[in-house]
C-alpha positions in Angstrom: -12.1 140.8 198.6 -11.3 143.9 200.6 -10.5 141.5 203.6 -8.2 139.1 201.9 -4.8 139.9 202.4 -4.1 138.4 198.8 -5.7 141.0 197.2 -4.0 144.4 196.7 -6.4 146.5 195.1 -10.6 146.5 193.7 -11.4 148.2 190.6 -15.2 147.9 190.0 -16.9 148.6 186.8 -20.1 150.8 186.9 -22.9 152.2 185.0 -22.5 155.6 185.4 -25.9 156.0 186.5 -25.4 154.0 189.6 -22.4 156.1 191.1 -24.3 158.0 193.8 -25.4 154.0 194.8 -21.4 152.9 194.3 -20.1 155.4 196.2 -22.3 154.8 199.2 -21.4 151.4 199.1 -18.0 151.6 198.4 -17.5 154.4 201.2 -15.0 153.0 203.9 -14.1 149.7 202.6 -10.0 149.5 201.9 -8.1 148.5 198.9 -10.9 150.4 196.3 -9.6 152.0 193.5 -11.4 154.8 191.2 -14.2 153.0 189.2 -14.5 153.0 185.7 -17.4 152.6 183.2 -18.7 149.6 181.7 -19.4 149.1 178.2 -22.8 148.1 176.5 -22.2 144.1 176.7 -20.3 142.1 179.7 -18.0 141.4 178.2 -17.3 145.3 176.8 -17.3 146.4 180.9 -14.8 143.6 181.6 -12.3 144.6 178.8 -13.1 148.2 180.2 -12.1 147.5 183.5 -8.7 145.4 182.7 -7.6 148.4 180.3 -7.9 150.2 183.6 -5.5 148.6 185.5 -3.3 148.5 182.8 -0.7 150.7 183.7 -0.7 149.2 187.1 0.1 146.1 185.0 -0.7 143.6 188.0 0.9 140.0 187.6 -3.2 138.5 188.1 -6.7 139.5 188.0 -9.5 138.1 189.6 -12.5 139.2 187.4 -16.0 138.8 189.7 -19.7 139.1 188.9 -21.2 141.6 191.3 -24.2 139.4 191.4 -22.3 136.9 193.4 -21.9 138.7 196.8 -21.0 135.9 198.9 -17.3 134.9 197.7 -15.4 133.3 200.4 -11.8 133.7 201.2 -11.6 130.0 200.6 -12.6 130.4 196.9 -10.0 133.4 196.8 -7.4 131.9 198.7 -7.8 128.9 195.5 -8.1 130.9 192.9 -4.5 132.8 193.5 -3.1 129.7 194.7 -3.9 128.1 191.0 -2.2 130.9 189.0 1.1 130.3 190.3 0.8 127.3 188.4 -1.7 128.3 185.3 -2.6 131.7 183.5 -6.5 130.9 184.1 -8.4 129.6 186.8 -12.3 128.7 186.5 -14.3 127.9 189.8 -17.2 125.6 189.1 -19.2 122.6 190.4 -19.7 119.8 188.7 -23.1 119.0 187.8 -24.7 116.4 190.3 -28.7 116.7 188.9 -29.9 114.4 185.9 -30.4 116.7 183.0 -33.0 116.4 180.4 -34.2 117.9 177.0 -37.1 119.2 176.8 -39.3 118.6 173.8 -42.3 120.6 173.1 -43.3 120.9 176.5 -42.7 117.1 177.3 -39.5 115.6 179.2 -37.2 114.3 176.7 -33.9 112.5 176.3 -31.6 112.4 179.3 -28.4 114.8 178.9 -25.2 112.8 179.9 -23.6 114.9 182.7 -20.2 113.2 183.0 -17.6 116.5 182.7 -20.1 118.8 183.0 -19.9 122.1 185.6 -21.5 124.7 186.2 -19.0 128.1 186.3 -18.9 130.1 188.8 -16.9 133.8 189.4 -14.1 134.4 190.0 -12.5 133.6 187.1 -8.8 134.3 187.6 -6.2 134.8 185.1 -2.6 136.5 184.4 -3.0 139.6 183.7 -1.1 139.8 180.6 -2.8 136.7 179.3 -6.2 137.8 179.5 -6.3 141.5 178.8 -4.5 140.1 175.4 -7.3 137.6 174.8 -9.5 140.3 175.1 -8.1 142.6 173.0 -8.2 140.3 170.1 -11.1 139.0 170.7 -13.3 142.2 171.0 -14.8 141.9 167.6 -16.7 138.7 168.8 -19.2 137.5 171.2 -18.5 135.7 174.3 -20.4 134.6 177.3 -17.6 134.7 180.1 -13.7 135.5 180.3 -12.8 132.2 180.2 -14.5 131.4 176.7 -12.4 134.3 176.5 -9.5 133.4 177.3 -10.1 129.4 175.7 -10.3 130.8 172.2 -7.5 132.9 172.6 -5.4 130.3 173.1 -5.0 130.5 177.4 -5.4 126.9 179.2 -7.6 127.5 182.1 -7.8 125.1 185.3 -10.3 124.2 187.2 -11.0 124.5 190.8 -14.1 123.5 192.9 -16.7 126.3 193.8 -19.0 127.0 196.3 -22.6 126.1 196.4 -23.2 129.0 198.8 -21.6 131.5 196.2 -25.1 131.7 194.6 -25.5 133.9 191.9 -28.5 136.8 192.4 -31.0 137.1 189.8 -34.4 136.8 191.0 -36.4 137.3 194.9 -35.9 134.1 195.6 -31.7 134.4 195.6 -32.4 137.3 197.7 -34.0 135.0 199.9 -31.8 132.8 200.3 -28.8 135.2 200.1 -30.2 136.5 203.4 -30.6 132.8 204.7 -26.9 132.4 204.3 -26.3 136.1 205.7 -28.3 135.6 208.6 -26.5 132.2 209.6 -23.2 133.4 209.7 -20.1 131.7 209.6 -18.1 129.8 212.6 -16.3 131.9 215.2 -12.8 130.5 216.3 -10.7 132.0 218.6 -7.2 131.8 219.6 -4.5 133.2 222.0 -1.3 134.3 221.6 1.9 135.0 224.3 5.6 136.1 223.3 8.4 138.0 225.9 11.4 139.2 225.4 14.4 140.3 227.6 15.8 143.9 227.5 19.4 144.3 225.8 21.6 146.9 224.2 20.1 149.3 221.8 18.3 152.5 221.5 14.9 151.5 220.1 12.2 148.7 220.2 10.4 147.3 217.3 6.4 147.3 218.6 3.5 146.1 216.7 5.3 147.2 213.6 6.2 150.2 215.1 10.1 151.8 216.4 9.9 153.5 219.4 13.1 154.7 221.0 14.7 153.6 224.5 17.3 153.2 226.6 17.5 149.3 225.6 16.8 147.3 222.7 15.1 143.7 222.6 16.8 140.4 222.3 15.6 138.0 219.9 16.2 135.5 216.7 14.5 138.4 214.6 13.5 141.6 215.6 11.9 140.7 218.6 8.4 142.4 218.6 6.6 140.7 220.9 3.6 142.4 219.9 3.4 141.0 216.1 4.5 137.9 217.4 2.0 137.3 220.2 -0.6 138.5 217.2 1.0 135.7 214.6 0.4 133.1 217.3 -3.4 134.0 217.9 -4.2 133.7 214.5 -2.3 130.4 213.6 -3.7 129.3 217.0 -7.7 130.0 215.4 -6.8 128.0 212.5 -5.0 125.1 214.1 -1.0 125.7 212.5 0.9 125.6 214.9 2.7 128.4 216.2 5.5 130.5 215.3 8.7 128.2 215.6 6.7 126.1 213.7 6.8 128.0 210.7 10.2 130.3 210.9 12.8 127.9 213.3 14.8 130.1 215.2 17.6 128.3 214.5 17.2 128.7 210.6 19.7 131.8 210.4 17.6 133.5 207.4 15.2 134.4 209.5 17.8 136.3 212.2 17.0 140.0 212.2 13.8 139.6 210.2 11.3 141.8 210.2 8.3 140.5 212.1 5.6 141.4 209.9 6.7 138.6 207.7 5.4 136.8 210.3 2.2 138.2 210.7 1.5 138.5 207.2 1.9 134.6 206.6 -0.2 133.9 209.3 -2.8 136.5 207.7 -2.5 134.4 204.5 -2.9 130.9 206.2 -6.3 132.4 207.6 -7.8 133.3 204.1 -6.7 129.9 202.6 -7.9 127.8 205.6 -11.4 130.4 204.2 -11.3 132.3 207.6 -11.5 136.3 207.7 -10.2 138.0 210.9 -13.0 139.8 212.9 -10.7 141.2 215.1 -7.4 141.3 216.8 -6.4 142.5 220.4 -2.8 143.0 221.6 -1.7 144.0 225.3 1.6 144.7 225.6 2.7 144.4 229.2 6.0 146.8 230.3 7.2 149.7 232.4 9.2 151.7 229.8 9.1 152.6 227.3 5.6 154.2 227.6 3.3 152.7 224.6 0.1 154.9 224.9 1.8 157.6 222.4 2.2 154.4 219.6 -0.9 152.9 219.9 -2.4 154.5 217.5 0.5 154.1 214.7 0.6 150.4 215.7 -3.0 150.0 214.9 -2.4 151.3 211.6 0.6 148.7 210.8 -1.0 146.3 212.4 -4.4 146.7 209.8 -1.7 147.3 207.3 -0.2 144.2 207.3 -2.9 141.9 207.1 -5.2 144.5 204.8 -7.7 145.0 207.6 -10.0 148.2 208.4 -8.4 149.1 211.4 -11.4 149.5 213.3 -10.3 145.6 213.6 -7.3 146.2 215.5 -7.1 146.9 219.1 -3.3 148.0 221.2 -3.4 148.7 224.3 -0.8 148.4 227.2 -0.4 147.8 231.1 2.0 147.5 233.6 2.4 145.1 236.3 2.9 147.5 239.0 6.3 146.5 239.3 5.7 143.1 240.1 7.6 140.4 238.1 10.4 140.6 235.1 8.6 143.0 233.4 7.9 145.3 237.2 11.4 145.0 237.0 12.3 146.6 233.8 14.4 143.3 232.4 11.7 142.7 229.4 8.4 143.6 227.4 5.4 140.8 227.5 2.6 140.8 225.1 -0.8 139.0 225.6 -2.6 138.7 222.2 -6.4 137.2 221.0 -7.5 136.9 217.4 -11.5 135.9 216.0 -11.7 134.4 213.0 -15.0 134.0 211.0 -15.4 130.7 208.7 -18.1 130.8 206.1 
């Protein structure tokens, strides 16, 4: 969750007993707000935590069981996508084994299994919608949001889970939690290449950064080569295309954008395609103006942008030893690669 660049904030819902163990974990990770205290029953801690977030009033809410640690950024990517469309959003698998009764110890009549699925968190909703179900439902007993949300009147879709997005209850799921740990997911790589010529102006635009000089950069939008040789590497991991593809230059809305627009949709095509970004390395290749002052700030807009720790994000810069258009001082190059992790 902390990765996906769909996700703005994490409120999780403790025992207060276990904050010593909370704040250990939570130590470093971005996007965490204060916890708050859960309540005596589930469905108590998840009414807790929404009344939380309530001034924040956020337009949805994914709510997650914390026994299910292996959530991909496919699942997340589908919930969000489904409540631009619905208030509620169930992630489930349909039910593929024969089912039977049993009776008194003995197997009994087969169950029929046709519509049958077997929920799974997160179960996503608009916020409104289902911190009003809960509310008036608070007197009564439910087993998950979305009987929830059902009974107060809130249609809920349905999207397809994940069998890897077990749910821990016993030594065995910690077996195989650590099975799926230890396998990993699939490392992709891609590239990433933009220049632009020197023109008039006073400043630059630099991984998200302004830095003043004696020129500007020409260019459909802002003309950071930096963001955009970033944007190409990560479409390039996930097979999209690169940037034309997605913002024509000669579509006029997009002259004088900003080019973390850019970056940020590619961001979000990596968490839908269920791909996380490992990390991301930029080399920006010019004379003047000198970048080693701004590396440090252009790390952090960079990890900014796409929600990333920014231990994730590498800037660093060369010349060319005056060799070539850049030697000459007519542009600024930049050389980006981006790893993406599947599963």
């Amino acid at each position: 969750f902390a990765a996906h660049p769909g996700i703005d904030g994490i409120l999780t819902v403790i025992h207060g007993d276990d904050r010593p163990e909370y704040e250990a974990a939570a130590a470093g990770l971005p996007k965490m707000l204060p916890p708050c205290l859960g309540g005596a029953t589930r469905q108590a801690s998840v009414l807790a935590g929404l009344e939380a977030l309530a001034e924040r009033r956020p337009k949805m809410v994914l709510i997650h069981d914390g026994a299910r640690p292996l959530v991909s950024a496919g699942l997340i990517s589908g919930c969000i996508e489904a409540l631009d469309t619905h208030r509620g959003v169930l992630v489930a698998l349909p039910v593929t084994d024969t089912l039977r009764r049993s009776v008194k110890g003995l197997a009994g009549p087969t169950v029929p299994r046709d519509a049958l699925w077997r929920a799974q968190t997160p179960q996503g909703f608009r916020f409104d919608a289902i911190l009003d179900a809960h509310r008036r439902m608070a007197d009564q007993a439910f087993t998950d949001d979305v009987e929830v949300a059902t009974a107060a009147g809130v249609d809920v879709a349905m999207i397809e889970g994940d069998e890897d997005n077990i749910k821990i209850t016993d030594a065995a799921d910690l077996m195989r939690a650590a099975r799926l740990l230890a396998r990993g997911g699939e490392a992709r790589t891609g590239t990433g290449f933009d220049v632009h010529k020197f023109g008039p102006g006073d400043h630059v635009w630099l991984c998200g950064v302004r830095v003043s000089h004696t020129a500007g950069l020409i260019g459909h939008s802002d003309a950071d080569v930096g963001l955009h040789a970033l944007t190409d590497a990560i479409l390039g991991a996930i097979g999209a295309g690169d940037i034309g593809k997605h913002f024509p230059p000669e579509e006029m809305k997009w002259e004088g954008a900003a080019s973390d627009i850019f970056l940020a949709h590619a961001g979000n095509l990596a968490a839908r395609a269920g791909a996380r970004i490992s990390n991301l390395d930029v080399t920006l290749i010019c004379e003047r103006p000198k970048i080693g002052p701004h590396t440090e700030a252009m790390r952090d807009r960079v990890a900014e942008i796409l929600g990333l720790e920014r231990e994730r994000v590498s800037v660093k810069a060369t010349t060319t030893e005056g060799l070539g258009f850049t030697g000459r001082n007519e542009g600024i190059a930049a050389q980006a690669v981006a790893t993406l992790i599947f599963g």
